[in-house]
C-alpha positions in Angstrom: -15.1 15.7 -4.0 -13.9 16.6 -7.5 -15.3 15.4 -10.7 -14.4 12.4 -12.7 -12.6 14.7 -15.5 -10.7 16.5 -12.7 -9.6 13.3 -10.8 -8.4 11.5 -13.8 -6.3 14.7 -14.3 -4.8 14.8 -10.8 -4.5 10.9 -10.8 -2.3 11.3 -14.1 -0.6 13.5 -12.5 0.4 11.8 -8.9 1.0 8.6 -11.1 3.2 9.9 -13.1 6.9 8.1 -12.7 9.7 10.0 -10.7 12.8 7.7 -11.4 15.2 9.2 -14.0 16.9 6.9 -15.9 21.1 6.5 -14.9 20.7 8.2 -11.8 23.1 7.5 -9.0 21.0 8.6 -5.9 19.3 4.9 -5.9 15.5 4.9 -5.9 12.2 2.6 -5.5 8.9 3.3 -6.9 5.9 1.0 -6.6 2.6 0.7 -8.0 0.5 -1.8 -6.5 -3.6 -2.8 -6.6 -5.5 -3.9 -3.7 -9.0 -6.0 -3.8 -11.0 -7.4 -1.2 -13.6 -9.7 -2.2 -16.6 -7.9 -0.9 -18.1 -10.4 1.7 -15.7 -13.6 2.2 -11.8 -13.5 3.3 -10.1 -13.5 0.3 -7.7 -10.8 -1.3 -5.1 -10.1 -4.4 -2.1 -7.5 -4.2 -0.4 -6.8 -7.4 2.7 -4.9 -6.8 5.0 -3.0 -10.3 8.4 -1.7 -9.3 11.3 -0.1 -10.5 13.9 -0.4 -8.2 17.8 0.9 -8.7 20.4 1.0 -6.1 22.5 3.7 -5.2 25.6 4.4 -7.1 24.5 1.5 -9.2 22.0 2.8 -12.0 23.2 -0.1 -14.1 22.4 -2.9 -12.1 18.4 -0.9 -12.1 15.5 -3.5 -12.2 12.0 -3.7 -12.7 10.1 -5.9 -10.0 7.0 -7.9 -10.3 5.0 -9.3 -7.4 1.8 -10.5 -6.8 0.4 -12.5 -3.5 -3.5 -14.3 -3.6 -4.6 -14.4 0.4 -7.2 -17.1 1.3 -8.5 -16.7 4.5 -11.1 -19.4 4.0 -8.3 -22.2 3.6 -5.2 -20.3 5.1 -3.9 -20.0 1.9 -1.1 -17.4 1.0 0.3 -17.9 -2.6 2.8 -15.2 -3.2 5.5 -15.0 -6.6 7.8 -12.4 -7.3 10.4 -12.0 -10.6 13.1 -9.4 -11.0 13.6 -8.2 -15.0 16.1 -6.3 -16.5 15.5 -2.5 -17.3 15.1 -3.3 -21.3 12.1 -5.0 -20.8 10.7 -2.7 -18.6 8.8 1.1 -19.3 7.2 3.8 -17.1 5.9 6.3 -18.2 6.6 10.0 -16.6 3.2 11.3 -17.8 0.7 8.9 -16.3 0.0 5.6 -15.2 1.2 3.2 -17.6 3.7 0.3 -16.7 5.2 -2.7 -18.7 7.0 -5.3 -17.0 7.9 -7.9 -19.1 5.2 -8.7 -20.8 3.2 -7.4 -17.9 0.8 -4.1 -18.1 -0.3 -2.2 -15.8 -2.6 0.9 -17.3 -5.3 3.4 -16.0 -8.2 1.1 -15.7 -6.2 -2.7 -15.9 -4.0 -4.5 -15.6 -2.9 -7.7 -17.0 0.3 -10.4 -16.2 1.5 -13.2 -15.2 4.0 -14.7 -12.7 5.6 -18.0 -12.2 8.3 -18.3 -9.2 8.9 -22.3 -7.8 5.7 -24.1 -7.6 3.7 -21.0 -7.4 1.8 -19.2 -11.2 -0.6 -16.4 -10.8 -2.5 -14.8 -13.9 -4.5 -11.9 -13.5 -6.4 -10.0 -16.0 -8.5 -7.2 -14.4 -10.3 -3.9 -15.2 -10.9 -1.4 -12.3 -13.0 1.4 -11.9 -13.3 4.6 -9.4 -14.0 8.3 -9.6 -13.0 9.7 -6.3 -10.3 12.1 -6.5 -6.7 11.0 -5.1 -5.8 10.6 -1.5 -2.6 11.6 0.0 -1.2 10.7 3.3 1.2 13.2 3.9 0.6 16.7 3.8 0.7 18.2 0.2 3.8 20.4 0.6 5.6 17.3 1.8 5.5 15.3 -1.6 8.3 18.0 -3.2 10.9 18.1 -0.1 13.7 15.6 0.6 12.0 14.9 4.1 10.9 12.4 4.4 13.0 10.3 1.9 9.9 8.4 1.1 6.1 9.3 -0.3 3.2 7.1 -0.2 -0.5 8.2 -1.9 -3.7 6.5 -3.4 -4.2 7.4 -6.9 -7.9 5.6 -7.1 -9.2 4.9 -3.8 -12.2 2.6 -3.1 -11.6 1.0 -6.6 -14.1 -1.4 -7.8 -12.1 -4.5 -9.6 -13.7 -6.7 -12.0 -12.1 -9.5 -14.3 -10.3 -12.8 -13.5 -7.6 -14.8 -11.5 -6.1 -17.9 -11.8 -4.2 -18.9 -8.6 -2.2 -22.3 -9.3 -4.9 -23.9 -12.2 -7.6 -22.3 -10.0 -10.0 -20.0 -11.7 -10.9 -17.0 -9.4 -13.7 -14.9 -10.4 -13.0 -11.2 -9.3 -16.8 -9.4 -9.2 -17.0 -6.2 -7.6 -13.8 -6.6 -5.1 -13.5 -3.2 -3.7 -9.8 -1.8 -2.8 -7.5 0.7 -4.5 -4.5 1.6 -6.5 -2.0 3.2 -4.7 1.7 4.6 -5.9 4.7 5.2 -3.7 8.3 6.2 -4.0 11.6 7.4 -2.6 15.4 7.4 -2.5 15.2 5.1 0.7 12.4 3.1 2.7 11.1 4.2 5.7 13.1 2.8 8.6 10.5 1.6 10.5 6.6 1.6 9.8 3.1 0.3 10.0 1.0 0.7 6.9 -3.1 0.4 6.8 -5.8 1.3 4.6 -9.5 -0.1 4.3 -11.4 0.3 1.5 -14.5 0.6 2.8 -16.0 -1.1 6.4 -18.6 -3.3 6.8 -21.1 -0.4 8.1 -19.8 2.0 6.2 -19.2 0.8 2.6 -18.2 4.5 1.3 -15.3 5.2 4.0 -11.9 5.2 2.7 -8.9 5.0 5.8 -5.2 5.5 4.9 -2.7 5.4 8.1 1.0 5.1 8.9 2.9 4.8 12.5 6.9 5.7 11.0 9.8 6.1 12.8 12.9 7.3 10.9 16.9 7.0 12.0 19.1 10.1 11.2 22.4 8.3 11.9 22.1 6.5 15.9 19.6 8.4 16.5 15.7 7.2 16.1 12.5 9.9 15.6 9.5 9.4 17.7 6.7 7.9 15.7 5.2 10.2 13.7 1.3 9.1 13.5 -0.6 10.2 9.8 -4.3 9.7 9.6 -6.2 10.4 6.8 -10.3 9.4 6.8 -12.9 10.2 4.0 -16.7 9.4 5.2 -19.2 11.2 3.7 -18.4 14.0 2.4 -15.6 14.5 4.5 -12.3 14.5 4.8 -10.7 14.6 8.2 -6.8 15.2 7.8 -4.9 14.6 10.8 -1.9 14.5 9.2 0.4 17.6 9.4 3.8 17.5 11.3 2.5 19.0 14.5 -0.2 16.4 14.5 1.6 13.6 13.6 3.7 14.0 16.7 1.5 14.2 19.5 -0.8 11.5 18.1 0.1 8.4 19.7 0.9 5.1 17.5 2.2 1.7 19.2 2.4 -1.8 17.1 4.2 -4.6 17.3 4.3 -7.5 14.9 0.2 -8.5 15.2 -1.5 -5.7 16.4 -1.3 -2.0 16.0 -3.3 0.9 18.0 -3.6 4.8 17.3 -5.4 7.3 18.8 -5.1 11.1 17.0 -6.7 14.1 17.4 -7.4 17.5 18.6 -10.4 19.6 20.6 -12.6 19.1 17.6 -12.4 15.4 16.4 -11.0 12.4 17.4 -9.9 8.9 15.8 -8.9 5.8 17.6 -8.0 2.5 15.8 -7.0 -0.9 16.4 -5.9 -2.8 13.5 -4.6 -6.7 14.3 -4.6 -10.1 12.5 -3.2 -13.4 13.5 0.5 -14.4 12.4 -1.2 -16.4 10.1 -2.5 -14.3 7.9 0.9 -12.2 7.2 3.2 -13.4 4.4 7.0 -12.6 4.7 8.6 -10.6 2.0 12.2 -9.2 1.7 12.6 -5.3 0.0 15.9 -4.5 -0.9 16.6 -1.2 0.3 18.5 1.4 -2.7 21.3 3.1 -0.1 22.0 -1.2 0.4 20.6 -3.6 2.8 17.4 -5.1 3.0 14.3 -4.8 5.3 11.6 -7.5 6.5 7.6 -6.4 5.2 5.1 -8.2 7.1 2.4 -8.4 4.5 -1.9 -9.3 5.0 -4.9 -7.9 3.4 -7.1 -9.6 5.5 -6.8 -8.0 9.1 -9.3 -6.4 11.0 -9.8 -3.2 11.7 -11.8 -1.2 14.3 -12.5 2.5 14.4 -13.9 5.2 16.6 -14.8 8.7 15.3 -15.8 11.4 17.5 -16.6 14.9 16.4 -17.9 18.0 18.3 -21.6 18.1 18.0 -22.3 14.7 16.4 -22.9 11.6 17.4 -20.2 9.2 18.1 -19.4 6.3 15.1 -17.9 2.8 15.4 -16.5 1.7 11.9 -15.6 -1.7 11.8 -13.9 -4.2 8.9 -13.4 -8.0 10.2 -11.2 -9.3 7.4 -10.6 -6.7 4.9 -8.1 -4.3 6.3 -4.7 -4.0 4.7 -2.0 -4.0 7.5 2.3 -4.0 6.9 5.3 -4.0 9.1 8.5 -2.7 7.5 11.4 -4.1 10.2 14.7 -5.4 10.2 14.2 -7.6 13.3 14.0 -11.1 13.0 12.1 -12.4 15.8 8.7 -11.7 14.5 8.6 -15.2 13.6 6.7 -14.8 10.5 7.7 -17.1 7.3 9.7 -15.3 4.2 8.3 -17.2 1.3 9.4 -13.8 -1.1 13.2 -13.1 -0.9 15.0 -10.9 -2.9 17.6 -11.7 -5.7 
């Protein structure tokens, strides 16, 4: 791994912002932070976005959205507020977002939200030294294929600070989970999305995975399967193109399996959660349209690793798995509470 200096570097780097102001190509770019707490079901995502529509710069936005999962009471409080550009910054140097009246920095972040009967506060400090993780092959981040990128800038964050979730005080202690930065002139067609931030035997393992499938006109890709897991001091990559298209990746709107790898190592996972624990949420899309993101950070998540010469591991993390479905069907039965404008 690299050290702190260099990381901070690189992460100032990857974070910096791609959109350029009045462009007509239409673009999205999200920031959002991730927290489990560290032994009971509960779990924040905080989400930052600029979002402008194609052939439209003028009608650009900046998004805020922010969702509180309880699985103890199956609880999911979720807000989201659209502002205009002139209230909005971010930066092309380095992390560092405003919102409103909302921040988001290297380190914290601090807001509010109100949307119906639903407010959430936050006001939170994270740390993390590990360098940043990306999900797609290097080279891949500077070509137009594919439209969209996805990477972690601070993976296995530690969050400390405080919630308040509808008049209720939620202390945040030593959640562990990430902050992560994506972007592109279009979202993926068709996805699942998971990550864990550390399992429950194996508190140091960081897993970042994606089943897409992209349409070029009436015509649909295969899934393409990216795995990337860092345990120990490892980091197994299974992730190029190649890879990515013999791997084999199935879900469906609860449950998602993958199994990738090649004469040397070998991942399998199964990552599920009940429809209860998913939340609803509408994206607007930049070229027009709109998909469906089935959204929960408390699935589960099971994971095989087997590697030439060493024993085989079983990873496991009953309720603190982040798991989304990007669709446009409409049977998946799961409630929107988050539309767009």
């Amino acid at each position: 791994m690299d050290s702190p200096l260099t990381s901070v570097n690189e992460r100032n780097d990857w974070n910096r912002c791609r959109y350029i102001t009045g462009s007509v190509e239409g673009h999205y770019e999200s920031y959002f932070q991730r927290a489990n707490h560290p032994q009971r079901p509960l779990a924040f995502w905080i989400r930052y976005t600029v979002f402008s529509p194609k052939d439209s710069p003028g009608d650009a936005v900046g998004e805020l959205w922010a969702i509180y999962f309880d699985g103890e009471r199956n609880q999911i409080t979720a807000a989201k507020e659209a502002f205009p550009m002139v209230s909005c910054s971010f930066s092309s140097e380095r992390l560092d977002v405003r919102i409103g009246d909302t921040l988001l920095k290297e380190g914290y972040l601090v807001g509010q939200l109100s949307k119906g009967s639903n407010t959430l506060l936050w006001d939170l400090q994270y740390t993390g030294s590990q360098p940043p993780l990306l999900l797609l092959p290097n080279s891949f981040y500077d070509r137009g294929f594919p439209k969209a990128k996805a990477m972690v800038g601070t993976p296995n964050a530690a969050f400390g600070g405080g919630l308040m979730v509808n008049g209720e005080n939620i202390r945040v202690d030593h959640w562990i989970g990430s902050q992560n930065h994506n972007w592109g002139e279009k979202h993926t067609d068709s996805y699942a999305w998971g990550q864990v931030t550390g399992f429950d035997n194996e508190p140091e393992a960081f897993l970042e995975c994606s089943t897409a499938r992209l349409r070029m006109g009436p015509v649909w890709s295969p899934p393409l399967t990216f795995v990337v897991l860092r345990i120990g001091d490892s980091e197994i990559r299974l992730n190029n193109l190649g890879q990515s298209l013999r791997a084999r990746g199935s879900f469906d709107f609860s449950s998602w399996r993958i199994d990738s790898g090649n004469s040397r190592k070998r991942i399998t996972i199964h990552i599920h959660a009940p429809k209860s624990a998913f939340v609803g949420l509408v994206y607007n899309n930049p070229p027009g349209g709109t998909k469906t993101c089935l959204n929960t950070k408390l699935a589960t998540c099971e994971l095989t690793l087997k590697q030439r010469g060493e024993p085989e591991r079983t990873l496991i993390a009953k309720h603190r798995a982040a798991f989304e479905i990007l669709t446009e069907r409409q049977d998946h039965t799961v409630p929107i509470i988050v539309e767009g404008y």
